[in-house]
N, C-alpha and C positions, 0 to 999 in steps of 0.2 A: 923411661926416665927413672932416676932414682930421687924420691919423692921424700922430703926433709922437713915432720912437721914440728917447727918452732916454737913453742910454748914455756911457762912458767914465766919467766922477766924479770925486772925491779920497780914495779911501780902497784901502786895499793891497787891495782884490777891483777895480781898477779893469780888469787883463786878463782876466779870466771875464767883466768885464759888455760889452765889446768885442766879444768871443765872443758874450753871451749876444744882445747889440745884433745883431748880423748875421747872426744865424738867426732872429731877430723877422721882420727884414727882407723876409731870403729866402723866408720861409714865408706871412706874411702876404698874402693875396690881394689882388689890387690890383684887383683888378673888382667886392671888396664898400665900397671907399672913396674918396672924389674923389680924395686924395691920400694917397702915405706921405711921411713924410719923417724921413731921421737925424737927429737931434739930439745931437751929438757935447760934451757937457762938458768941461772943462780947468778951471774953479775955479766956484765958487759965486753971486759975481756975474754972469756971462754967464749964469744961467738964467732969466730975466726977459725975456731979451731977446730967445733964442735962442726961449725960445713962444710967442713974440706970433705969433697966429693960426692957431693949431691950436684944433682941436678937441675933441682926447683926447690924452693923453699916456699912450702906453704904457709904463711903467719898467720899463727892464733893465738899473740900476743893481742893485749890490750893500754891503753894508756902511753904515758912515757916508756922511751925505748922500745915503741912498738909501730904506735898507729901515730906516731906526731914525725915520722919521715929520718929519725935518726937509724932506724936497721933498716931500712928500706936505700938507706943510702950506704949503709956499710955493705950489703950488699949488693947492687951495683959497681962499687969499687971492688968486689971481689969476681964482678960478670956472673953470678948466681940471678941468674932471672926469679921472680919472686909474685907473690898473690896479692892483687888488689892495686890498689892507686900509687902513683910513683908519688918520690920524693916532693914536691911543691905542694901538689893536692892535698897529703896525708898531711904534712906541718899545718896547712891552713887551715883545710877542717877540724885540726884538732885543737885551735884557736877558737873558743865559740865567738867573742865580738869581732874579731876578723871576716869568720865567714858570716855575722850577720849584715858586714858594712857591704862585702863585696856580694852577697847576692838582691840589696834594698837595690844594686846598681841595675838588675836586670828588671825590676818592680815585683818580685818576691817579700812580702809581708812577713816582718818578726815582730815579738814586743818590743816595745822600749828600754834601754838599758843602757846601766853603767859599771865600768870596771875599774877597780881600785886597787891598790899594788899596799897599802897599810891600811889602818888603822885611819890615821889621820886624813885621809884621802876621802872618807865615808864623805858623800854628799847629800845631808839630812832631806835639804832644800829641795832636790832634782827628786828623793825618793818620794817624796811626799806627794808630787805630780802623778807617780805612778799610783797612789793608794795601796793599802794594804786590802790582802797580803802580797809580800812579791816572793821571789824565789832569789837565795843566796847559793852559789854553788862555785867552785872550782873553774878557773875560765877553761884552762887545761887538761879536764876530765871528763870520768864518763861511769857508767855504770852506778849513774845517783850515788857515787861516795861525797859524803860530805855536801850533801845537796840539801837545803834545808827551804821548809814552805813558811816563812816567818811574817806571821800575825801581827806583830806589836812594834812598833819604835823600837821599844826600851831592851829586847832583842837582837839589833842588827847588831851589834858592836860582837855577840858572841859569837854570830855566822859566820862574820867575815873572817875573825879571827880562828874561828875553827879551821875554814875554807884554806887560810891560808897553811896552815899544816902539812897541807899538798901539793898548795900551789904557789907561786908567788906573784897570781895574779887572780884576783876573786871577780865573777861578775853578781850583778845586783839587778834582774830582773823585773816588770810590771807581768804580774799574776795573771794568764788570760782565763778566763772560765769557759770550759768547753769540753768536747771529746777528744782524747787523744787517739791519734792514727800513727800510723807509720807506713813510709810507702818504700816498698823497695826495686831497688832499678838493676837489671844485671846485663851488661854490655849495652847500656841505653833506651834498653827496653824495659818498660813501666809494667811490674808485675800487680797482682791483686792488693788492694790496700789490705791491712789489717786494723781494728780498733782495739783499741786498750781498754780494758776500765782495772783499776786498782781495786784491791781486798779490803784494802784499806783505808778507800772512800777519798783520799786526798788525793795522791800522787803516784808516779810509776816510781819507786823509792826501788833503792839494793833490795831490800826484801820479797819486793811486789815481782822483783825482774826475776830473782832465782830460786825463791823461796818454793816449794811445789803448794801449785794450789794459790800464790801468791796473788794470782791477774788470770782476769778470763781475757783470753786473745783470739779474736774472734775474723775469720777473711769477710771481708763485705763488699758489698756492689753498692756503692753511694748515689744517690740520686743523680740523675744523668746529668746536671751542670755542676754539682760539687764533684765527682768522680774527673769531669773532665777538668776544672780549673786543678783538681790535686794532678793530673796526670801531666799537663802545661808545667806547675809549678817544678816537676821532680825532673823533667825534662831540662829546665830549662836551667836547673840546679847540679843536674849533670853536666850540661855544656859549658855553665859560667865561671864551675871551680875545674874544669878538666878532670872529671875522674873516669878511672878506669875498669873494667869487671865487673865490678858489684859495689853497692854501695845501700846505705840508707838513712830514710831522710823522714825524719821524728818530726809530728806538726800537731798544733791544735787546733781545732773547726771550731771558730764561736759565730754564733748567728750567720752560718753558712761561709765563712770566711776562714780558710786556711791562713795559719801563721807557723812558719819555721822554728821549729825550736832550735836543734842543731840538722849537722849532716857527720854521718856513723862510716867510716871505710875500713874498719876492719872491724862489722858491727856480731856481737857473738854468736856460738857455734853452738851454746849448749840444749838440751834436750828439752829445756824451754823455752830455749831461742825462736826470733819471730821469723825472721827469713825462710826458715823450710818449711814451717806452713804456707806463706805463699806461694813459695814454689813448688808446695803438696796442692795448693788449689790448680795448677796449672798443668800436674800430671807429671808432677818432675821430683821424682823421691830423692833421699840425700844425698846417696851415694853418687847419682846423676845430677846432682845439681854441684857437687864439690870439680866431678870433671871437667862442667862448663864453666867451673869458676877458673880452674886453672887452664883450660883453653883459650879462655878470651885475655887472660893475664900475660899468654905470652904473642899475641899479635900485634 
């Protein structure tokens, strides 16, 4: 096959998919396909044009026009078979209060939370339930831009309003204190957890995720009833949004309780990226683990 990786875009994750684009590259064997080739984005119309005659398009875009299901559906309209979750899946998870409604349905565990479309929408009342601090971030994003851990009342007016800069939908989180993990599943199988801890003592923030040095990320074997409730949850998180290939699915562990943060379907590629270490615990290096991504993509 002639193998077409997709990168740069228009959406504020456009330098992580840059990143995530050139370690696709690097990594990808080129003795398992006639050809690879870059596919460098700059605006939305050029991508029609820029895949005429590929094969397969690998996506290492991130955000809008990438992972929210709108080039996942231009190419399908063009019969370009593609990497990762099809159209329905990739819009909804890339919805975080959508996918938190529709996985509370299967009895998967997230914070509490509200989403607001202005200013005026701020519900003082509802947050005050959560206590501070909560988290204000982008309902539509990813890679902590625009994510913020805010402490104070007097505060939330400028998160949202920042938030809104990217989005035109902000959510309004209750702050869980815990260990962050990440599990990642690839054709439905529940790879090694990984845990997070930030540099920075607070949060897994844009600096924490790319920054080198930023976050010690570490594979772990979790006690054998929290290992198994996280492998239930990711299971069953895979089932309840349909997705497809590979995926990952961001959680905190407070008092031995997993809760969803979001779920990642086109989660990144780069040299800090968490996915190839787990599936470096597993005995599966990059270069074999991008094949099996694009194998299970097209069944």
């Amino acid at each position: 096959m002639r193998i077409g990786v997709i990168m740069g875009g228009v959406s504020s994750e456009r330098e992580i998919s840059l990143m995530s684009g050139r370690e696709v590259l690097r990594n990808l064997n080129i003795n398992n396909y006639k050809e690879i080739i870059p596919i460098l984005i700059n605006s939305k119309s050029e991508v029609i044009e820029k895949v005429k005659g590929i094969d397969f398009a690998f996506i290492a875009l991130h955000g809008h026009f990438g992972e929210d299901g709108t080039i996942q559906g231009l190419l399908e309209s063009l019969e370009i078979p593609y990497s990762g979750c099809g159209v329905l899946t990739s819009s909804v998870c890339m919805n975080k209060g959508l996918t938190k409604r529709i996985i509370q349905t299967v009895g998967v565990k997230t914070a509490p939370w509200i989403t607001v479309k202005s200013i005026e929408e701020i519900n003082y009342e509802k947050i005050r339930t959560f206590d501070y601090p909560i988290f204000i971030k982008p309902n539509n994003g990813g890679s902590s831009v625009a994510t913020f851990c805010v402490k104070y009342e007097k505060d939330v007016e400028n998160a949202v309003r920042e938030g809104l800069k990217y989005d035109n939908e902000v959510i309004i989180e209750k702050y869980i204190n815990g260990e962050e993990i990440t599990s990642f599943v690839l054709n439905g199988e529940v790879f090694p957890t990984v845990i997070i801890k930030a540099k920075n003592g607070e949060f897994f923030d844009y600096s924490s995720k790319y920054d080198k040095g930023g976050a010690e990320e570490t594979v772990v074997k979790l006690e054998e009833s929290l290992q198994s409730k996280v492998n239930e949850i990711s299971k069953d998180i895979w089932d309840v949004l349909g997705c497809k290939s590979y995926c990952r699915i961001d959680m905190i562990v407070s008092n031995g309780i997993p809760y969803v943060l979001e779920v990642n379907t086109l989660p990144g590629m780069t040299t800090s990226s968490i996915i190839p270490k787990s599936a470096k615990a597993k005995g599966i290096e990059f270069s074999e683990l991008l094949d099996k991504i694009i194998e299970y993509s097209l069944i």
